[in-house]
mmCIF file as gemmi writes it, N, C-alpha and C atoms, coordinates in Angstrom:
data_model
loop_
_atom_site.group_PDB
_atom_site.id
_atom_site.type_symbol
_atom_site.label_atom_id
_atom_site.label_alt_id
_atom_site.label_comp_id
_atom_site.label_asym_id
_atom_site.label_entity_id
_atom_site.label_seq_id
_atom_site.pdbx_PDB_ins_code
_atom_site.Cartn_x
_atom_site.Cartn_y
_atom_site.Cartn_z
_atom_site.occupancy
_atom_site.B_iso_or_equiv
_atom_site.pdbx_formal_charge
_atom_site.auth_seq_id
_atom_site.auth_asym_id
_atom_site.pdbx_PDB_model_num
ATOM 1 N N . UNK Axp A 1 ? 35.215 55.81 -33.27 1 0 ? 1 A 1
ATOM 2 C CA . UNK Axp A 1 ? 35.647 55.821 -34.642 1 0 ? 1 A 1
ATOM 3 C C . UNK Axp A 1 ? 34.661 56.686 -35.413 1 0 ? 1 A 1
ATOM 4 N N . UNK Axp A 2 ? 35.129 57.51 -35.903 1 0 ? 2 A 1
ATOM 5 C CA . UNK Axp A 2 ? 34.338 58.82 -37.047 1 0 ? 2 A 1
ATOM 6 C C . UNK Axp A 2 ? 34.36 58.639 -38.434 1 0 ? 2 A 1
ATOM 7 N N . UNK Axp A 3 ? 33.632 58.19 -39.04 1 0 ? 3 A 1
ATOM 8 C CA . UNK Axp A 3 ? 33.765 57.962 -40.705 1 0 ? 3 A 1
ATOM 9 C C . UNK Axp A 3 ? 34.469 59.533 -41.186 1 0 ? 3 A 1
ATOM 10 N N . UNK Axp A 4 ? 35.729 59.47 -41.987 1 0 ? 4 A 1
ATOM 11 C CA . UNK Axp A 4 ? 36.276 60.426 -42.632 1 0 ? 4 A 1
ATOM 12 C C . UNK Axp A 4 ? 36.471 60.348 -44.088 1 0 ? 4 A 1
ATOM 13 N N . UNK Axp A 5 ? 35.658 59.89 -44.57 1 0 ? 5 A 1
ATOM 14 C CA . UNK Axp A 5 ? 35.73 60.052 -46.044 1 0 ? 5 A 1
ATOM 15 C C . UNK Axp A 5 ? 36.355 58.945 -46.67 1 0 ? 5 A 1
ATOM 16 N N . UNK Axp A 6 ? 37.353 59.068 -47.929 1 0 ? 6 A 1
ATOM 17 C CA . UNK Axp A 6 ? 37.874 57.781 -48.36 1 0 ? 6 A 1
ATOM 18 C C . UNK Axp A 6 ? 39.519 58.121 -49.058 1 0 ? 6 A 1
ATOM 19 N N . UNK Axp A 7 ? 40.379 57.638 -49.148 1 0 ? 7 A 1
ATOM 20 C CA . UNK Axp A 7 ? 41.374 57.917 -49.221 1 0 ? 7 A 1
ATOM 21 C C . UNK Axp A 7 ? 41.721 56.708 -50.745 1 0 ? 7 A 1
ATOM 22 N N . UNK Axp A 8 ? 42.737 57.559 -51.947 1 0 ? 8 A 1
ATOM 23 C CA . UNK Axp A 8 ? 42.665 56.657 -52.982 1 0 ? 8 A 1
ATOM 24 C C . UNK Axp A 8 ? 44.301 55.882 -52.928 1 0 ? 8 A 1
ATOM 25 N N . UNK Axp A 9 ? 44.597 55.153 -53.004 1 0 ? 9 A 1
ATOM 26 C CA . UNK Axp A 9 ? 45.549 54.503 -52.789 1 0 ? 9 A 1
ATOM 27 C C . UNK Axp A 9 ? 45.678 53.024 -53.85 1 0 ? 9 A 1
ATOM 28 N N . UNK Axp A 10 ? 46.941 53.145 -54.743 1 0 ? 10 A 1
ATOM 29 C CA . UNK Axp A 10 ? 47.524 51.892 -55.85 1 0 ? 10 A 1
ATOM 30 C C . UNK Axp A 10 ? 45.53 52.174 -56.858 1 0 ? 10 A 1
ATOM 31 N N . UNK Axp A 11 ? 45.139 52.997 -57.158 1 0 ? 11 A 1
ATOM 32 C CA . UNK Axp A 11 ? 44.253 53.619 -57.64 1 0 ? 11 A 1
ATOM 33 C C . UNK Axp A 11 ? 42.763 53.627 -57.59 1 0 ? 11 A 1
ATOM 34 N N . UNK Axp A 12 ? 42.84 52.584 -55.943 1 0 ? 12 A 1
ATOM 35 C CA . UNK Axp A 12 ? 41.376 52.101 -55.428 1 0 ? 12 A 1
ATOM 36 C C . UNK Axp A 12 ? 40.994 53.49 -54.231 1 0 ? 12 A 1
ATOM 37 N N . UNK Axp A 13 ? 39.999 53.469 -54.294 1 0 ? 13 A 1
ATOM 38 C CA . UNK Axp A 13 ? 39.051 54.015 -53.027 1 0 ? 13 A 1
ATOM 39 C C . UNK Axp A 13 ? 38.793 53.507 -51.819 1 0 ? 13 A 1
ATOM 40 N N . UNK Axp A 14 ? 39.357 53.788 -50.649 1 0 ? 14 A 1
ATOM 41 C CA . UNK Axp A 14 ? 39.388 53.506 -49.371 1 0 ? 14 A 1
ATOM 42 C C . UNK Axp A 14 ? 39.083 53.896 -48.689 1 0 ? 14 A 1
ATOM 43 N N . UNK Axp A 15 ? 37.795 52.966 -48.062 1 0 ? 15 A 1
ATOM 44 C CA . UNK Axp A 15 ? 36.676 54.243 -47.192 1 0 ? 15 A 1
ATOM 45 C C . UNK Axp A 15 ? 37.729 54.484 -45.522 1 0 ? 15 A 1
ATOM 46 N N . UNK Axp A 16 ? 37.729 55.445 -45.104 1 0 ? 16 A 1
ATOM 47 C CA . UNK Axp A 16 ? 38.436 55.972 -43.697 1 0 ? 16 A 1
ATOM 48 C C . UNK Axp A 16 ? 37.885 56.539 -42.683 1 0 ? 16 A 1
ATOM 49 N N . UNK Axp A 17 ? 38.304 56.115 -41.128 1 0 ? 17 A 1
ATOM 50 C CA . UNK Axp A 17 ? 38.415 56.351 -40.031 1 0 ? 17 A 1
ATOM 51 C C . UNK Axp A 17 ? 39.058 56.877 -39.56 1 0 ? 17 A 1
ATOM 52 N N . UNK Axp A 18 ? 38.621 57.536 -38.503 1 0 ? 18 A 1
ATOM 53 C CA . UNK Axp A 18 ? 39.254 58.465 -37.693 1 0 ? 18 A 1
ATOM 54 C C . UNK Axp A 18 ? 39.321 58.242 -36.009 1 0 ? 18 A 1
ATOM 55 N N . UNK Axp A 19 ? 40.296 57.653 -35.548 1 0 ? 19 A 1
ATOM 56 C CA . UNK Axp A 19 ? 40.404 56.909 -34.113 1 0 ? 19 A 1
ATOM 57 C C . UNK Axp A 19 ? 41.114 57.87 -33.543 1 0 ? 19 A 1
ATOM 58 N N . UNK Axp A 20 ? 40.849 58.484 -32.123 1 0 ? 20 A 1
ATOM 59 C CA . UNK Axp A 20 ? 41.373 59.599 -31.504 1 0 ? 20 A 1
ATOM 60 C C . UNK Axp A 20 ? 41.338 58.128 -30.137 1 0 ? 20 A 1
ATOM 61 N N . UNK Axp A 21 ? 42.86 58.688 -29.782 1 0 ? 21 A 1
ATOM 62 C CA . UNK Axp A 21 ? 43.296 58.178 -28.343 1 0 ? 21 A 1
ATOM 63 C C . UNK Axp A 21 ? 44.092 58.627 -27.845 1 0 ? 21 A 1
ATOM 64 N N . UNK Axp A 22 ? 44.276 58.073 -26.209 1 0 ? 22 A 1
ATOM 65 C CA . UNK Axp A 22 ? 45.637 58.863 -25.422 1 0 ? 22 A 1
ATOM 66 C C . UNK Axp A 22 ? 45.3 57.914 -24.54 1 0 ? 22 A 1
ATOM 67 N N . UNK Axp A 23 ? 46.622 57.989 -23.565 1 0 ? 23 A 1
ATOM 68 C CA . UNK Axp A 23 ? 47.282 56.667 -22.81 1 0 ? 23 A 1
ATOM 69 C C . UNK Axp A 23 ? 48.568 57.332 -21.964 1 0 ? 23 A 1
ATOM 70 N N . UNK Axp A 24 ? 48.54 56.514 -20.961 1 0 ? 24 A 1
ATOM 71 C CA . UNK Axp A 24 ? 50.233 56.743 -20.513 1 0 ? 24 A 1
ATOM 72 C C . UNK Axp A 24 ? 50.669 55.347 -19.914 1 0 ? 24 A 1
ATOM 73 N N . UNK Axp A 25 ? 52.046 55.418 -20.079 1 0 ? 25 A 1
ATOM 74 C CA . UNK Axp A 25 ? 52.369 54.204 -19.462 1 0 ? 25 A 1
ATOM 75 C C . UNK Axp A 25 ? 54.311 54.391 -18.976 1 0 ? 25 A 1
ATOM 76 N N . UNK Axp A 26 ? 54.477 54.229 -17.843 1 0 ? 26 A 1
ATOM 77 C CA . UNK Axp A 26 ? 56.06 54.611 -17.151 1 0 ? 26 A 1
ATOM 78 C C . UNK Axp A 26 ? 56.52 55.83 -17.199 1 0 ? 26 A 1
ATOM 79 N N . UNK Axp A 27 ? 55.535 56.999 -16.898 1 0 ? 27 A 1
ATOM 80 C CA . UNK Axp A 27 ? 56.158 57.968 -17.138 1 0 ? 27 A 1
ATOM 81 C C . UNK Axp A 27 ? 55.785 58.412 -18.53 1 0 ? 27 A 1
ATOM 82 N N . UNK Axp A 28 ? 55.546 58.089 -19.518 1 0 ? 28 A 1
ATOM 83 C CA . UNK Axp A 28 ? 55.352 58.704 -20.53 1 0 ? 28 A 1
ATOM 84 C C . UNK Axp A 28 ? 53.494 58.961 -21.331 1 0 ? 28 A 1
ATOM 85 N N . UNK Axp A 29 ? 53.288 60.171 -21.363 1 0 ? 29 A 1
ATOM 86 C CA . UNK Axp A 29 ? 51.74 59.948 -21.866 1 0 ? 29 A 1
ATOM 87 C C . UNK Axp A 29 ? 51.86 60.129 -23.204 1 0 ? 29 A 1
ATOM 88 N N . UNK Axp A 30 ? 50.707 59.903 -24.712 1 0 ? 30 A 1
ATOM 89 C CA . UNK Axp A 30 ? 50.447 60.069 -25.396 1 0 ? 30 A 1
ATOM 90 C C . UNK Axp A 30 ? 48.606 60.249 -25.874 1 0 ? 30 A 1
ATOM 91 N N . UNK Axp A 31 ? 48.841 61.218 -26.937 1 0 ? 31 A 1
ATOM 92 C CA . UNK Axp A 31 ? 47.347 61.057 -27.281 1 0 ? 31 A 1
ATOM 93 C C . UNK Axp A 31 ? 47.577 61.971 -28.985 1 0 ? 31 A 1
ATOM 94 N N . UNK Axp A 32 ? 46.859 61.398 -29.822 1 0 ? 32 A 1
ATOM 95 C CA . UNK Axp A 32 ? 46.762 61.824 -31.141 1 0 ? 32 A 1
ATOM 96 C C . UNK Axp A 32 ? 45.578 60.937 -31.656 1 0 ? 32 A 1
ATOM 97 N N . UNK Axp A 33 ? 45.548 60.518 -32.947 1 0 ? 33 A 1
ATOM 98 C CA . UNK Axp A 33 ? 44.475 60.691 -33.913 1 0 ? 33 A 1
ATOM 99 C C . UNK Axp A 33 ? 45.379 59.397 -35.049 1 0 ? 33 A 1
ATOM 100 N N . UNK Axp A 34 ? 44.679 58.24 -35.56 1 0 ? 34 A 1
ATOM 101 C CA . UNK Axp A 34 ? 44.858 56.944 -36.308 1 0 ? 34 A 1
ATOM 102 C C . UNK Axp A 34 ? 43.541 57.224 -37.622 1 0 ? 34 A 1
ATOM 103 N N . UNK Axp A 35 ? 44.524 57.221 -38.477 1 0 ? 35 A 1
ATOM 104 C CA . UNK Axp A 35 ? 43.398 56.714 -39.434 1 0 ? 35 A 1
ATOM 105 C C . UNK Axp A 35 ? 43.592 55.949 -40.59 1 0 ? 35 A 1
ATOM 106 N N . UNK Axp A 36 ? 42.49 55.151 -40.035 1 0 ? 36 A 1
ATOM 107 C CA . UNK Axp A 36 ? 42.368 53.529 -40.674 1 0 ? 36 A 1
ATOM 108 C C . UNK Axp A 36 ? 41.602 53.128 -41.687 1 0 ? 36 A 1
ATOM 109 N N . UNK Axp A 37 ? 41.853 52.645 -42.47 1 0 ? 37 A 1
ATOM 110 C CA . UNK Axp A 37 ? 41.037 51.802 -42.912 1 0 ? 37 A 1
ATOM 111 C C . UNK Axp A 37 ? 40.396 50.594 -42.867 1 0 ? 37 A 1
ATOM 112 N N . UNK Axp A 38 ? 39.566 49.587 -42.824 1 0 ? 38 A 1
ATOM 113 C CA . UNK Axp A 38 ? 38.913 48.627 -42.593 1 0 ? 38 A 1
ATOM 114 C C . UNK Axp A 38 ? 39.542 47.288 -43.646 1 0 ? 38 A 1
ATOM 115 N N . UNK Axp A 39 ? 39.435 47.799 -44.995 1 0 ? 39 A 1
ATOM 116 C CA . UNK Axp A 39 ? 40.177 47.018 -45.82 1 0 ? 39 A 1
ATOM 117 C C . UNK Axp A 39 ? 41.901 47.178 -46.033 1 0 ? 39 A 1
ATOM 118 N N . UNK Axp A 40 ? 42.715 47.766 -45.53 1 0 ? 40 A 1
ATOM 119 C CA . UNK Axp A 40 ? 43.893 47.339 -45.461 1 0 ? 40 A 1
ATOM 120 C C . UNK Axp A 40 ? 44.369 47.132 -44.289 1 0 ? 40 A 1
ATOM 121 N N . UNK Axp A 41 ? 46.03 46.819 -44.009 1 0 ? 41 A 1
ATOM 122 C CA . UNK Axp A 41 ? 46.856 46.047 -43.136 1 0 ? 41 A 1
ATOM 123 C C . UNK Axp A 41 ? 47.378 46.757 -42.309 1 0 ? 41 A 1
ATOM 124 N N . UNK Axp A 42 ? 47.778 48.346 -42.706 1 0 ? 42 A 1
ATOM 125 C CA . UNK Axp A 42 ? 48.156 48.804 -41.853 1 0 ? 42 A 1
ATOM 126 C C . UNK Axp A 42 ? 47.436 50.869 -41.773 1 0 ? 42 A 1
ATOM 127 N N . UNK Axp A 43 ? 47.65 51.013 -40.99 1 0 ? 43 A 1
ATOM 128 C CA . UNK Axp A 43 ? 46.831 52.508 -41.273 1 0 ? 43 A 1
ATOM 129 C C . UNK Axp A 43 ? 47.561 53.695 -41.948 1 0 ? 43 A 1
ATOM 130 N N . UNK Axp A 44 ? 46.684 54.185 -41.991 1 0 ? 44 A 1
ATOM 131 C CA . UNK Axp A 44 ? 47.112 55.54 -43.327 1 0 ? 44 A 1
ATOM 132 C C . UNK Axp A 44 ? 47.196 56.81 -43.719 1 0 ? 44 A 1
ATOM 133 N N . UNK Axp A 45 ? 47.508 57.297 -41.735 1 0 ? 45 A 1
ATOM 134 C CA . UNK Axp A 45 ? 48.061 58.101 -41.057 1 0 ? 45 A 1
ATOM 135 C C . UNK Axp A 45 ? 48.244 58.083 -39.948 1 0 ? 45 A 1
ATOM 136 N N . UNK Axp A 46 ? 48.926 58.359 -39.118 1 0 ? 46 A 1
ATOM 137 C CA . UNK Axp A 46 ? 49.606 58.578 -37.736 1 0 ? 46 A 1
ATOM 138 C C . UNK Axp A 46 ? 49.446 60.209 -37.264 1 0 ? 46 A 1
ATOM 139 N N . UNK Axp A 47 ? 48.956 60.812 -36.279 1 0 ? 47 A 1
ATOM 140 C CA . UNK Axp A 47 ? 49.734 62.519 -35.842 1 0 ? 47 A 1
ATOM 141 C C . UNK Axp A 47 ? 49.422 62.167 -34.325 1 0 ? 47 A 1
ATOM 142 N N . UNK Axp A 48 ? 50.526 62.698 -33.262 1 0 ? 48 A 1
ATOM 143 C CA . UNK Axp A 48 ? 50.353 62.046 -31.993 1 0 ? 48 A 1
ATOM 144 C C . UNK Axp A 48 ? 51.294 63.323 -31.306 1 0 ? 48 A 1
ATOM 145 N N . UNK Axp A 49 ? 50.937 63.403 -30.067 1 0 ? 49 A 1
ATOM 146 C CA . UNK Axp A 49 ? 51.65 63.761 -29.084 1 0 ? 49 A 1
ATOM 147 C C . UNK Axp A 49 ? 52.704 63.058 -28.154 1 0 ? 49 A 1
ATOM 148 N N . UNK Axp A 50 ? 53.825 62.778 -27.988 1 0 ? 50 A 1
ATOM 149 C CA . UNK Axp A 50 ? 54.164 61.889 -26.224 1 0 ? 50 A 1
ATOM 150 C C . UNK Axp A 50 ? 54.966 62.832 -25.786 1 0 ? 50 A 1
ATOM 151 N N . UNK Axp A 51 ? 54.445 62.951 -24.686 1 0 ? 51 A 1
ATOM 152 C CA . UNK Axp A 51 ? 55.491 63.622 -23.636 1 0 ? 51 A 1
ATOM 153 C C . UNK Axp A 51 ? 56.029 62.478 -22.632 1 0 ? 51 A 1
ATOM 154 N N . UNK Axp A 52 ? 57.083 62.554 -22.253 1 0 ? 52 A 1
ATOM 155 C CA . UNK Axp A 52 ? 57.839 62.454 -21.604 1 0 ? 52 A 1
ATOM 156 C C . UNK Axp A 52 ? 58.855 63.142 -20.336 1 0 ? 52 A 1
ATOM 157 N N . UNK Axp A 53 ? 59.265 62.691 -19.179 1 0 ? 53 A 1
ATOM 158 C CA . UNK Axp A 53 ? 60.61 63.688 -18.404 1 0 ? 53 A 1
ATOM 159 C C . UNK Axp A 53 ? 61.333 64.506 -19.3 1 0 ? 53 A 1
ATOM 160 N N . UNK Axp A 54 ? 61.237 65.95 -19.321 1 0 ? 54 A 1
ATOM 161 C CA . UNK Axp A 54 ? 62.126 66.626 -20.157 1 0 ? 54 A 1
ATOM 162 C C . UNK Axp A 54 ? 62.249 66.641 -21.606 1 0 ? 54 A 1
ATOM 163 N N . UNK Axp A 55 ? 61.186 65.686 -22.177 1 0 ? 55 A 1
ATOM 164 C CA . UNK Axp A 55 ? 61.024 65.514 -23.313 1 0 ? 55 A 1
ATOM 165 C C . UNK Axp A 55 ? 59.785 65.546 -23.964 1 0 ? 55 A 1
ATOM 166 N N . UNK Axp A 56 ? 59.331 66.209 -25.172 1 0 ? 56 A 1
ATOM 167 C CA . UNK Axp A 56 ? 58.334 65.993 -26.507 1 0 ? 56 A 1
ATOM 168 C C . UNK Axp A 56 ? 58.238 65.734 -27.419 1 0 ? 56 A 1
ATOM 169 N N . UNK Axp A 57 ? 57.299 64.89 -28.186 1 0 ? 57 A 1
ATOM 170 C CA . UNK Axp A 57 ? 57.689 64.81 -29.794 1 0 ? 57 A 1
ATOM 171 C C . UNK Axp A 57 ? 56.681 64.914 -30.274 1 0 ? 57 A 1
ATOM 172 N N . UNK Axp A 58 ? 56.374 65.452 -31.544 1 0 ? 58 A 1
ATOM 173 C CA . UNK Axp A 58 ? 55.161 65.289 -32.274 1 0 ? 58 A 1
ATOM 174 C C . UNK Axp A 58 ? 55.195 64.191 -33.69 1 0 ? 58 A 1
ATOM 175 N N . UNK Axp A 59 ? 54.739 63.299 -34.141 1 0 ? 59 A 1
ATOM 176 C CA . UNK Axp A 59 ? 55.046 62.676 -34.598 1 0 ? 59 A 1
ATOM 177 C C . UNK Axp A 59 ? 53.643 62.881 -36.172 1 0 ? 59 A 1
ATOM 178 N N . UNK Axp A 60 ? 54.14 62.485 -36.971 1 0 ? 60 A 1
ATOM 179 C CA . UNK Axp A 60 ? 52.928 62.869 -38.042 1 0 ? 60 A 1
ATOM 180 C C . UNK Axp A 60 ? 53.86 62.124 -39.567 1 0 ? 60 A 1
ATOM 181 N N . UNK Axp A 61 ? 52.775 60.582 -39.602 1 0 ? 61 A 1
ATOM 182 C CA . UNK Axp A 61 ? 53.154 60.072 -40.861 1 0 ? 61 A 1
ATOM 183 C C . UNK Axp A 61 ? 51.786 59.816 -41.406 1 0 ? 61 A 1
ATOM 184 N N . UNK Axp A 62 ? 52.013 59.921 -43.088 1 0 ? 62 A 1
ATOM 185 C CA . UNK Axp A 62 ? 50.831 59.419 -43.996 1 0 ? 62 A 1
ATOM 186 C C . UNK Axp A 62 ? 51.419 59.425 -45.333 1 0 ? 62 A 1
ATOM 187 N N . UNK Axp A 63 ? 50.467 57.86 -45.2 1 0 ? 63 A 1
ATOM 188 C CA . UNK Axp A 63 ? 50.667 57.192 -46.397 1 0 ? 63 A 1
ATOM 189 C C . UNK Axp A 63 ? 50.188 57.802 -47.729 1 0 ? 63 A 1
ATOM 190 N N . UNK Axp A 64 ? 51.121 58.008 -48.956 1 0 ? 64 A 1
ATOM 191 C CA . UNK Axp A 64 ? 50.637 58.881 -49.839 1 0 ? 64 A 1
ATOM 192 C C . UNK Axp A 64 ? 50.704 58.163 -50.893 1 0 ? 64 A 1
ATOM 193 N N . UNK Axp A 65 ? 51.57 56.744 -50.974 1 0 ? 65 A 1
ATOM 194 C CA . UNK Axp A 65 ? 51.535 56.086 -52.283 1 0 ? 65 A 1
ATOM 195 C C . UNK Axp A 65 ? 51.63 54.738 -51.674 1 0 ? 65 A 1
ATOM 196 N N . UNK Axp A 66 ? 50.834 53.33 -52.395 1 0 ? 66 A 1
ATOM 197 C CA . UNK Axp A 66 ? 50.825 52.334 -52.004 1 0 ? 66 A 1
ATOM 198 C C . UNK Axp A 66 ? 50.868 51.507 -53.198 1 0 ? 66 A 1
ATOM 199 N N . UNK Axp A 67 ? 51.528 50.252 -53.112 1 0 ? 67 A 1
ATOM 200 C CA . UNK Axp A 67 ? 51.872 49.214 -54.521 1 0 ? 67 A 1
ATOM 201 C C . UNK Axp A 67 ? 51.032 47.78 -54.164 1 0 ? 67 A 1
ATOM 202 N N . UNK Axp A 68 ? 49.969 47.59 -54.704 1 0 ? 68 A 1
ATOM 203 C CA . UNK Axp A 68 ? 48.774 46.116 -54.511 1 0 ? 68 A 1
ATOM 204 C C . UNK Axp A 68 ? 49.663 45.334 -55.668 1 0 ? 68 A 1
ATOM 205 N N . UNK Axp A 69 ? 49.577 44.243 -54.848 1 0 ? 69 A 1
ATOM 206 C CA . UNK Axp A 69 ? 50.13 42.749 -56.007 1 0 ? 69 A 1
ATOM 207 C C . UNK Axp A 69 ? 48.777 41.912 -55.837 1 0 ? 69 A 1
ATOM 208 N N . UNK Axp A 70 ? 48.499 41.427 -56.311 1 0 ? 70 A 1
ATOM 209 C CA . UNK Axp A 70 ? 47.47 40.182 -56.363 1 0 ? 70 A 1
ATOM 210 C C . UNK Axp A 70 ? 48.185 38.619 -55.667 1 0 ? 70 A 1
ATOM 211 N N . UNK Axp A 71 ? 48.002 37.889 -55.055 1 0 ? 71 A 1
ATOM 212 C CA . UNK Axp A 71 ? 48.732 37.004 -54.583 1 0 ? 71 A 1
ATOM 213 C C . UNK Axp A 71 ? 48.211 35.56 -55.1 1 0 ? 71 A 1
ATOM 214 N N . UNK Axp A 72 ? 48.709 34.793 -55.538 1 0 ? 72 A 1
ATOM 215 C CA . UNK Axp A 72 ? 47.94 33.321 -56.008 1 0 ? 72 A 1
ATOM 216 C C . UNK Axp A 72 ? 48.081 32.477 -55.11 1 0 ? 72 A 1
C-alpha cells in the first residue's frame, strides 16, 4: 500500500492508498491498481486488467461525488 495523497469527497479530505494486485483464478487472470481509503466503506477507484479465453476488458471506475448523512 503507497500513500497517494487525499481525495475530497461530500466536502471532507480523504487521505488515499494505492493497492496494486493481480491474481488468476479458472482460467481467467487479473491485475490493476485499488484505491482506498482507510476512513470510508468502499474504495474510490478501480482500473484493472482481466483477461480471459478469447477475451479482455479494461475496467476503470472512480468515485467523483459522494452524499454523508450523519446517522443517530
Amino acid at each position: 500500500m503507497q500513500p497517494a495523497g487525499s481525495v475530497k469527497l461530500a466536502g471532507i479530505d480523504f487521505p488515499v492508498y494505492r493497492v496494486k494486485w493481480s491474481g488468476s483464478l479458472m482460467g481467467m487472470s487479473a491485475n490493476g491498481e485499488t484505491v482506498v481509503s482507510p476512513e470510508l466503506p468502499i474504495p474510490v477507484g478501480i482500473t484493472a486488467s482481466i483477461a480471459y479465453p478469447g477475451q479482455a476488458l479494461y475496467v476503470h471506475v472512480k468515485v467523483t461525488d459522494l452524499r454523508l448523512e450523519k446517522s443517530s
